[in-house]
ChimeraX commands (.cxc) that place a marker at each C-alpha (Angstrom):
marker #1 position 0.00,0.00,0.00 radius 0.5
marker #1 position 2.83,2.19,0.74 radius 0.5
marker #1 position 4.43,1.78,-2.37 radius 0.5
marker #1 position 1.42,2.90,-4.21 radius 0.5
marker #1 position 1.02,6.16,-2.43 radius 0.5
marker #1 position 4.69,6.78,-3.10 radius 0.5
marker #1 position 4.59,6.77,-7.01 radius 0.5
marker #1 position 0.59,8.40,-6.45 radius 0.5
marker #1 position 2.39,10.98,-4.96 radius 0.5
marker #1 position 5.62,11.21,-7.22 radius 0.5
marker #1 position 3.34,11.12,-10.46 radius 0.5
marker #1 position 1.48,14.35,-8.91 radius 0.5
marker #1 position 4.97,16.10,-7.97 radius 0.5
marker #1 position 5.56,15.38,-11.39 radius 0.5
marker #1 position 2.54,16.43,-12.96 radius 0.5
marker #1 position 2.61,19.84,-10.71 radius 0.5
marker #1 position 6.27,20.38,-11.96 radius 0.5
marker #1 position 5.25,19.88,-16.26 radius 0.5
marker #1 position 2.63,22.23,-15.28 radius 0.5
marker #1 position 4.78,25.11,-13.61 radius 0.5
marker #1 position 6.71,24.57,-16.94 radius 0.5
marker #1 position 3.69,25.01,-18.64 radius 0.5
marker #1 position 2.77,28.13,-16.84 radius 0.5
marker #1 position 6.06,29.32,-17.33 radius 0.5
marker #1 position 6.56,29.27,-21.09 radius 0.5
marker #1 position 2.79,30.87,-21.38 radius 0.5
marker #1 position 4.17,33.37,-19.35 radius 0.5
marker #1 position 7.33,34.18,-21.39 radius 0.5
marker #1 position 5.13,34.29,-24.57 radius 0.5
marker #1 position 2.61,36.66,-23.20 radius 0.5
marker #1 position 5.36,39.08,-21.88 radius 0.5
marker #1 position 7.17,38.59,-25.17 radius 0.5
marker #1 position 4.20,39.01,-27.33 radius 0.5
marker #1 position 3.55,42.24,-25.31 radius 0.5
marker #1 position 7.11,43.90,-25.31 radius 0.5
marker #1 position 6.97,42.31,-29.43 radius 0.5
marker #1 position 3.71,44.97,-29.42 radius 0.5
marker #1 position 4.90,47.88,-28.06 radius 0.5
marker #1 position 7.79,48.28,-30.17 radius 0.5
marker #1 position 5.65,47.64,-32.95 radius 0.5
marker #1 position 3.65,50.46,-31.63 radius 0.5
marker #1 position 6.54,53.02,-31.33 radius 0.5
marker #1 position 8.34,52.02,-34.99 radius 0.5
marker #1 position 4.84,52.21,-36.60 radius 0.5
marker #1 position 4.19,56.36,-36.47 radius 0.5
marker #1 position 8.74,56.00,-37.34 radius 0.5
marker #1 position 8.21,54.04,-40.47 radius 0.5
marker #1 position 4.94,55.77,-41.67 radius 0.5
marker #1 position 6.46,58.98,-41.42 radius 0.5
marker #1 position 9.82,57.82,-43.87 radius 0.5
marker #1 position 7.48,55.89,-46.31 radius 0.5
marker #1 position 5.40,59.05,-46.62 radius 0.5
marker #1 position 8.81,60.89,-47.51 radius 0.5
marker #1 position 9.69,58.46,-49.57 radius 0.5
marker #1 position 6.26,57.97,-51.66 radius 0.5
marker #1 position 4.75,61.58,-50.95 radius 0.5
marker #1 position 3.63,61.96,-54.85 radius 0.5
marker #1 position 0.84,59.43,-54.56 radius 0.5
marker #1 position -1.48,58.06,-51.35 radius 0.5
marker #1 position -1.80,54.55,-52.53 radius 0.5
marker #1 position 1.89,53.93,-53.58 radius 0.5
marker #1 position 2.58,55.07,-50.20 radius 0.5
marker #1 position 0.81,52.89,-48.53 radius 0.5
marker #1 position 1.59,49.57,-50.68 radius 0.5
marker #1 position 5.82,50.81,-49.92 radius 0.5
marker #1 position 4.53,51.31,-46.65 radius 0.5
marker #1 position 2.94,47.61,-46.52 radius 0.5
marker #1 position 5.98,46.34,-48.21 radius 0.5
marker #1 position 8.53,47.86,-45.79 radius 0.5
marker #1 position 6.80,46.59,-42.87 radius 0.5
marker #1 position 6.34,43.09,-44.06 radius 0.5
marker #1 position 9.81,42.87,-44.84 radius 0.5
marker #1 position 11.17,43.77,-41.37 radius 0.5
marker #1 position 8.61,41.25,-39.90 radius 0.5
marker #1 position 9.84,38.78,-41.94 radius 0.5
marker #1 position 13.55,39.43,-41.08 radius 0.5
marker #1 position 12.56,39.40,-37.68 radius 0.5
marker #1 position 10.90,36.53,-37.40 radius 0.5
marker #1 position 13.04,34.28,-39.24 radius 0.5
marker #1 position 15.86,35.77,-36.55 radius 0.5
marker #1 position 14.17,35.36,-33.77 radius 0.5
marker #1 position 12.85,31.54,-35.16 radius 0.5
marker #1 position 16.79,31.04,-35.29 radius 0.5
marker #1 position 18.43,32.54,-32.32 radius 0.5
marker #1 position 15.47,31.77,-29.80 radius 0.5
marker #1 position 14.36,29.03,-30.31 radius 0.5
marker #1 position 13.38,27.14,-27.41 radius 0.5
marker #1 position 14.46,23.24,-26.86 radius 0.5
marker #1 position 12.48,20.74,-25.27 radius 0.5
marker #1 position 13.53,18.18,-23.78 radius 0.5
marker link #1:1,2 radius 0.2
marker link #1:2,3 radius 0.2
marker link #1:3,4 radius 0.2
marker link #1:4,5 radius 0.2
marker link #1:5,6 radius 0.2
marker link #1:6,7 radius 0.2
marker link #1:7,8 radius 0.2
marker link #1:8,9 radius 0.2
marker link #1:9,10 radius 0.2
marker link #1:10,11 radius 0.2
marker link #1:11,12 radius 0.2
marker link #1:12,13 radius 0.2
marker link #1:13,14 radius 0.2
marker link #1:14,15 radius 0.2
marker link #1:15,16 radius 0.2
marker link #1:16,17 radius 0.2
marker link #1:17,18 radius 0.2
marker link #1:18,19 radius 0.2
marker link #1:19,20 radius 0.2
marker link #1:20,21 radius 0.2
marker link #1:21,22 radius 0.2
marker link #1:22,23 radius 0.2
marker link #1:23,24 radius 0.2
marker link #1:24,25 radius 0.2
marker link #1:25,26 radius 0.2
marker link #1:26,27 radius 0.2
marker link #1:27,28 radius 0.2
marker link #1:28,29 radius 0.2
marker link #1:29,30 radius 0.2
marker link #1:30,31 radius 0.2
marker link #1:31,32 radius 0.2
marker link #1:32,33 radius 0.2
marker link #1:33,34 radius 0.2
marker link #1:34,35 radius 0.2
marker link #1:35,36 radius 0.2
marker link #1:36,37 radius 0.2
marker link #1:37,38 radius 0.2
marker link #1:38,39 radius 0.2
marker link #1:39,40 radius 0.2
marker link #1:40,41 radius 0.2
marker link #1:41,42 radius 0.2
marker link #1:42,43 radius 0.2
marker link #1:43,44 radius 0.2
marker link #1:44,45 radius 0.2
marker link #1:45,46 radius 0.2
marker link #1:46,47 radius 0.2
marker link #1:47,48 radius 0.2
marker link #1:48,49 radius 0.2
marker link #1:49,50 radius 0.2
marker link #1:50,51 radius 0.2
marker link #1:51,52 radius 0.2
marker link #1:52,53 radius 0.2
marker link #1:53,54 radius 0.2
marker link #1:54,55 radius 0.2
marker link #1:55,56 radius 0.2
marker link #1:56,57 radius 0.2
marker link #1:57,58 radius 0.2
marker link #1:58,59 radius 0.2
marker link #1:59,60 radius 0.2
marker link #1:60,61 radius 0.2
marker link #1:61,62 radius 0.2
marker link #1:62,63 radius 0.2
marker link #1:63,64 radius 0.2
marker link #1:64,65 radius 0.2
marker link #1:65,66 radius 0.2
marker link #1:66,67 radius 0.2
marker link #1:67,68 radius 0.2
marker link #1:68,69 radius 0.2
marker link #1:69,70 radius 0.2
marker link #1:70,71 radius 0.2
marker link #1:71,72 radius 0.2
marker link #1:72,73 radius 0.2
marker link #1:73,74 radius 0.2
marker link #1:74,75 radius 0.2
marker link #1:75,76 radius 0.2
marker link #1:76,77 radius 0.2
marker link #1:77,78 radius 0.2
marker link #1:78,79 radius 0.2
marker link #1:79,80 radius 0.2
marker link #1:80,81 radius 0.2
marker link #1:81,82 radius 0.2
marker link #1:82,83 radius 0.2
marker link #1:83,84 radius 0.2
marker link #1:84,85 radius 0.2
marker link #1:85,86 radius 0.2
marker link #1:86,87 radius 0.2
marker link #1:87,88 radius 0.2
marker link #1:88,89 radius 0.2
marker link #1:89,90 radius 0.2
view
């Protein structure tokens, strides 16, 4: 009987610990997510500002350089952070 309570109890030690890893890496995301946004936030009036400098003889070729520029950073910074933080599991 003792024995059983022992891995009872070691199965819920481990189950508790998976989840605080869980809990953790939800955490991490959220905070990174929301540090992610507000840079996005403060670059966005930046790089509007330069594209309309750039493109100030028409509205809609602004905006599609505009649209352009901003999807190619994105892209550059995704595919760095995909490679430089990537997170192992073990």
């Amino acid at each position: 009987m003792k024995e059983k309570e022992k891995t009872h109890a070691q199965k819920v030690k481990e189950k508790a610990k998976k989840l605080n890893r869980e809990v953790k890496k939800a955490l991490y995301t959220a905070f990174l997510a929301a540090f992610g946004f507000l840079i996005a936030l403060v670059w966005r009036d930046v790089i509007q500002s330069w594209v309309e400098k750039i493109s100030a003889t028409s509205p809609v070729q602004g905006q599609l350089v505009g649209a352009l520029i901003v999807t190619f950073i994105c892209v550059l910074g995704i595919l760095i952070v995909t490679k430089f933080l990537q997170v192992k599991e073990k």
